[in-house]
C-alpha positions in Angstrom: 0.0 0.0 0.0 2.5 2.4 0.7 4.4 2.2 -2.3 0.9 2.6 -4.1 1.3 6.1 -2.0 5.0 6.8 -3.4 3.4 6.2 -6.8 1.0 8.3 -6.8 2.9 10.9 -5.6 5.9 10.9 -8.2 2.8 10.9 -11.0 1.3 13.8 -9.3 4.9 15.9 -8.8 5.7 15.0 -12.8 2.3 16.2 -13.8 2.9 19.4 -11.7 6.2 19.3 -13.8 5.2 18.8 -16.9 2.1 21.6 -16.0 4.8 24.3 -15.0 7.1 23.3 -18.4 3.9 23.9 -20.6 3.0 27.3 -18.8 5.7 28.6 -19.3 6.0 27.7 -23.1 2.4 29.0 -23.5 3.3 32.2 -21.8 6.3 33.3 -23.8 5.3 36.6 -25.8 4.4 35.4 -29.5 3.8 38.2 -32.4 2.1 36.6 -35.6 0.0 37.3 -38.7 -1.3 34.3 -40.3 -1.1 34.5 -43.9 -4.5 34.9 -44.7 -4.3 37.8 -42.9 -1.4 39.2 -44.3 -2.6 39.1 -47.3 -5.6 40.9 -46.6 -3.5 43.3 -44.4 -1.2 44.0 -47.5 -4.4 45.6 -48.7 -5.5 48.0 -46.5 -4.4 51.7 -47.3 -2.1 53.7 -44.6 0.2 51.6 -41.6 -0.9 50.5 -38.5 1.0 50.3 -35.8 0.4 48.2 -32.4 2.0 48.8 -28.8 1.9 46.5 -26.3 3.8 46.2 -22.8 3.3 43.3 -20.4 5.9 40.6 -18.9 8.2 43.3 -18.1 8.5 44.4 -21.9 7.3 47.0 -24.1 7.0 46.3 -27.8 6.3 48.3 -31.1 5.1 46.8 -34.3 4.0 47.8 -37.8 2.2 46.1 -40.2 3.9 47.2 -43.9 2.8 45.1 -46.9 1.0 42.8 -44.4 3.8 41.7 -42.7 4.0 42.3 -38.5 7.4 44.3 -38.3 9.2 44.8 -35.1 10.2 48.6 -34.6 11.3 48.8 -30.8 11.4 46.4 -28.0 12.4 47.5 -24.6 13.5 45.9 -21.2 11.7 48.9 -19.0 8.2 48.7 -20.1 6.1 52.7 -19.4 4.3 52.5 -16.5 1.2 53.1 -18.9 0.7 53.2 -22.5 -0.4 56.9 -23.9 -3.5 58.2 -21.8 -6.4 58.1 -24.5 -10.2 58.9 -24.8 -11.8 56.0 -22.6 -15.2 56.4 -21.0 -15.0 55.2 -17.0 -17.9 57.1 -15.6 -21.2 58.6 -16.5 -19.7 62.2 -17.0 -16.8 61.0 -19.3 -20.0 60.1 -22.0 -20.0 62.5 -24.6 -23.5 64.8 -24.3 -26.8 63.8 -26.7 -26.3 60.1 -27.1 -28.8 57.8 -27.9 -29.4 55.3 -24.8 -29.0 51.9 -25.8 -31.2 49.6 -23.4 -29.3 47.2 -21.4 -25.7 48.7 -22.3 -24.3 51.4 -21.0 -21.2 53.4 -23.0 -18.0 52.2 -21.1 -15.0 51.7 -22.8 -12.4 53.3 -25.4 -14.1 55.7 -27.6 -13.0 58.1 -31.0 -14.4 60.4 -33.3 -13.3 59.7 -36.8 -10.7 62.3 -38.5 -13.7 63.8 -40.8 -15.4 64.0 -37.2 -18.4 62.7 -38.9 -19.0 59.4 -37.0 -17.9 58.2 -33.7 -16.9 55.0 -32.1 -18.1 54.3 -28.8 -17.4 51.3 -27.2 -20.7 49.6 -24.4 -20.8 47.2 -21.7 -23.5 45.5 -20.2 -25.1 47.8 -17.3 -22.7 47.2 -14.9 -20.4 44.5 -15.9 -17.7 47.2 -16.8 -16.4 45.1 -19.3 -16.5 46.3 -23.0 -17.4 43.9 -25.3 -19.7 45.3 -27.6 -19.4 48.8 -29.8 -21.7 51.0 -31.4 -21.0 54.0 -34.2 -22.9 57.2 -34.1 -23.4 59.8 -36.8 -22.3 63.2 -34.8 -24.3 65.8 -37.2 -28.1 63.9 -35.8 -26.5 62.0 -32.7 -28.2 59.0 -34.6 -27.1 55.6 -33.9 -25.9 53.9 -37.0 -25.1 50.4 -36.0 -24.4 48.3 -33.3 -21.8 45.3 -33.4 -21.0 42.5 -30.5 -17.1 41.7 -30.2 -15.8 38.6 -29.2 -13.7 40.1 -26.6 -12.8 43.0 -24.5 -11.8 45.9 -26.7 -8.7 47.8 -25.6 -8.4 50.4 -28.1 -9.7 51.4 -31.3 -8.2 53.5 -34.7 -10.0 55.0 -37.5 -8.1 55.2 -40.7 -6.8 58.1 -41.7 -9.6 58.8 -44.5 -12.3 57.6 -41.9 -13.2 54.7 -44.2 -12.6 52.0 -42.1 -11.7 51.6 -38.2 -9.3 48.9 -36.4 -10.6 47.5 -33.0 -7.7 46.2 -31.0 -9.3 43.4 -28.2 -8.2 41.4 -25.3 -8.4 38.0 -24.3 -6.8 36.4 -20.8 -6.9 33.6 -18.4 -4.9 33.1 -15.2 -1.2 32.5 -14.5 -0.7 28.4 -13.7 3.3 29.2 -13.3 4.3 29.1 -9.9 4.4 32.7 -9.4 0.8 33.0 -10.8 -0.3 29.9 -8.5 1.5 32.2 -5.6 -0.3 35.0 -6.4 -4.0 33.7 -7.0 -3.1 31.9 -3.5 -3.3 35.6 -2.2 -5.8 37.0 -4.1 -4.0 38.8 -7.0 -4.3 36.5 -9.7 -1.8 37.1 -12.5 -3.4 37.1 -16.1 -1.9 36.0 -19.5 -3.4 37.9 -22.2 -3.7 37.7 -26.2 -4.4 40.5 -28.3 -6.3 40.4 -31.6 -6.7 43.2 -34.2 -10.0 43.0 -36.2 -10.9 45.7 -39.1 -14.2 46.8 -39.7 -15.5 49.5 -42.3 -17.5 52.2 -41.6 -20.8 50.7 -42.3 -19.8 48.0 -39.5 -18.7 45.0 -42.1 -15.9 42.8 -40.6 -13.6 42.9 -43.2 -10.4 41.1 -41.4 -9.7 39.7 -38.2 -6.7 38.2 -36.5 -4.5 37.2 -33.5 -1.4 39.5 -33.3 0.4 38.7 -30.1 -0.1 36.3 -27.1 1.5 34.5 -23.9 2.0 39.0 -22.2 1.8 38.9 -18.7 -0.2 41.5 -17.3 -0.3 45.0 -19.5 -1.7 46.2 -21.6 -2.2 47.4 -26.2 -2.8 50.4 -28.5 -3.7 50.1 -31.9 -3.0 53.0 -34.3 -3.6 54.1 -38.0 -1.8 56.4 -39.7 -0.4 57.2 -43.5 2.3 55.6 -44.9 6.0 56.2 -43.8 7.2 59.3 -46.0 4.0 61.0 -46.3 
């Protein structure tokens, strides 16, 4: 019987092992385009670039021609990315809104650079969580469309002719490495995040959609659209 015990045991500790090994494989920062997205990428007009800081890391990318390019990578991460337009209380809402029953406008929001329309991102009443987005023509204040997202958004860019707009969300579980185990034991869970960038036009038609980076501890992204280098 006991060496039943001592069996069980050594299965146990390898499994706890082998659990520890695969975390921290699956939380080692990746940055990717698949190619059908870079091919659909290549076409878009302008360059977008993404930021992203977590695991004690900042990182800069472009996408050119549809391919994910590394501009900058540092050791000492910002404390915060650039402070943009987000909505965290009741006065940060923009005045003469439509109300949208049973969401409330939480989230990242931006006006388009013709100022014409306006992305707003919306969260259940409540739940403080953006996962859904609406667009809003400024000149009535009408409510054009309204779009659920598959996860939380964490920023959003219009291109620079206000055709289209790029809608950077978050995904994220908890740490399993030891020092997340530690830290949930506490009551500060660590989270592993993945980003993905989807592109929508301005009538609200996904157009492309893709994971871009994966395995950041902690932190945080920016998405940006701007015109091509040189112009």
């Amino acid at each position: 019987m006991r060496m039943w015990k001592i069996r069980i045991f050594y299965v146990l500790l390898s499994l706890i092992v082998i659990g520890i090994v695969k975390e921290s494989v699956w939380t080692k920062p990746r940055f990717k385009l698949d190619e059908k997205a870079r091919g659909k990428f290549a076409e878009l007009p302008g360059q977008i670039k993404a930021e992203f800081v977590g695991s004690d890391k900042y990182w800069h990318y472009s996408i050119v021609n549809g391919e994910l390019l590394l501009r900058t990578v540092k050791d000492f991460p910002p404390a915060h990315l650039e402070k943009r337009p987000y909505i965290d209380f009741a006065k940060d809402v923009p005045n003469g809104l439509p109300k949208i029953e049973g969401l409330e406008y939480y989230g990242p929001y931006r006006l388009s650079p013709d100022k014409s329309l306006m992305f707003l991102s919306l969260s259940s009443e409540g739940g403080y969580v953006p996962k859904d987005f609406a667009v809003i023509q400024m000149e009535e204040k009408e409510l054009l469309f309204q779009r659920k997202n598959n996860h939380k958004i964490e920023d959003v860019a219009w291109s620079p002719d206000s055709n289209m707009f790029a809608v950077l969300s978050q995904s994220f579980r908890i740490h399993l490495g030891i020092s997340g185990i530690f830290a949930f034991m506490v009551a500060h869970p660590v989270l592993v995040c993945k980003y993905y960038l989807s592109i929508y036009d301005r009538r609200g038609n996904l157009l492309i959609t893709a994971e871009v980076a994966s395995g950041l501890i902690g932190g945080g992204g920016q998405v940006s659209w701007g015109k091509p280098e040189g112009m």
